[in-house]
Structures are given as C-alpha cells and as structure tokens.
C-alpha positions, 0 to 999 in steps of 0.5 A, spaced: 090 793 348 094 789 353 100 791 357 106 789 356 111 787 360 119 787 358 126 785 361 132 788 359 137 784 362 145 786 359 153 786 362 157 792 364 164 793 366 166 798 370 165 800 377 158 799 380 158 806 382 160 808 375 155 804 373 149 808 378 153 815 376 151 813 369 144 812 371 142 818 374 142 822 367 137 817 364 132 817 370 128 823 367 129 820 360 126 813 362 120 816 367 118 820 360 118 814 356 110 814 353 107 808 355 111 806 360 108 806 367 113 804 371 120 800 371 124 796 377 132 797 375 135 791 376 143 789 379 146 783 379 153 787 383 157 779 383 155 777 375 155 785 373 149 784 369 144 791 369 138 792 366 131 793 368 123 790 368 119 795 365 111 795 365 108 799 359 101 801 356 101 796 351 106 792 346 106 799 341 109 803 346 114 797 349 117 796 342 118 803 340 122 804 347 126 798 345 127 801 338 127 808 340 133 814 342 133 812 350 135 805 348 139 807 343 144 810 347 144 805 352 145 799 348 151 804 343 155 805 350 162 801 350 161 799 357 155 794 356 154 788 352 150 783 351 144 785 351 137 780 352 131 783 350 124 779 352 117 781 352 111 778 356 104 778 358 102 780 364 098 774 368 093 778 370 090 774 376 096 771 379 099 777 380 094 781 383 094 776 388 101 776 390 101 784 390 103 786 384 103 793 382 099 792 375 
C-alpha cells in the first residue's frame, strides 16, 4: 500500500476567530483518525476559504476519513460551503529532497 495524501479545501462565513473557536474540539478527534499521520490546517483569512492537507497510511484510510463521522460533521456545518476534495500520491524522491515530512 501507498500513502495518500488528501486536500481538503472549503469556504466559511463567520469571523476567523469563530472559525478557529470551532476547530478546537475537532483537534482530538482529527489527531485520532486511523491512518492519518499528520495534517497541515490550512487558512486563506482574505478569500475565507479553510481546510487542511492530510498525509494518511494509504488510500483506504484517506477515503474512510473522507466518508466517515469527523468529516461528516464538518461538511453538515452551515457555516461551510463548497467543499473540494482531492486525493494525490505522494512523489516520493522530489519530496524528500525538499524536506517534506513523508
């Protein structure tokens, strides 16, 4: 098995504050995800746009995040929109070359 990394990218409509108040309780929950080594959360404050970078053990544990309960509980929050959701392979050598933390 291969490791997977996934990009989570979505808008939000409250306050940054807000939005980083909400993320605390998910912390513990998103840490304990099987198969998730580590995750970069992402911000882009001007275009409210939120998400994250994910590196997980393989493709099965990335598409049961994806599928499963912590995610659902985002994606049923009425302060996110648009979601986007894409699953990529790592490249292995360039990246370690560049200090990647694979």
């Amino acid at each position: 098995m291969s490791k997977k990394i996934l990009e989570v990218k979505f808008h939000y409509s409250v306050s940054t504050p807000e939005l980083e108040a909400g993320a605390e309780p998910l912390i513990n929950q998103v840490a304990n995800v099987p198969g998730l080594i580590w995750k970069i959360w992402i911000l882009n404050e001007r275009d409210q746009i939120t998400g994250g970078i994910y590196y997980f053990e393989d493709e099965e544990d990335a598409r049961a995040y994806v599928d499963g309960p912590v995610f659902a509980q985002i994606k049923g929050s009425p302060v996110f929109s648009d979601f986007q959701v894409k699953m990529f392979d790592p490249m292995d050598r360039p990246s370690q070359s560049t200090r990647a933390p694979l």
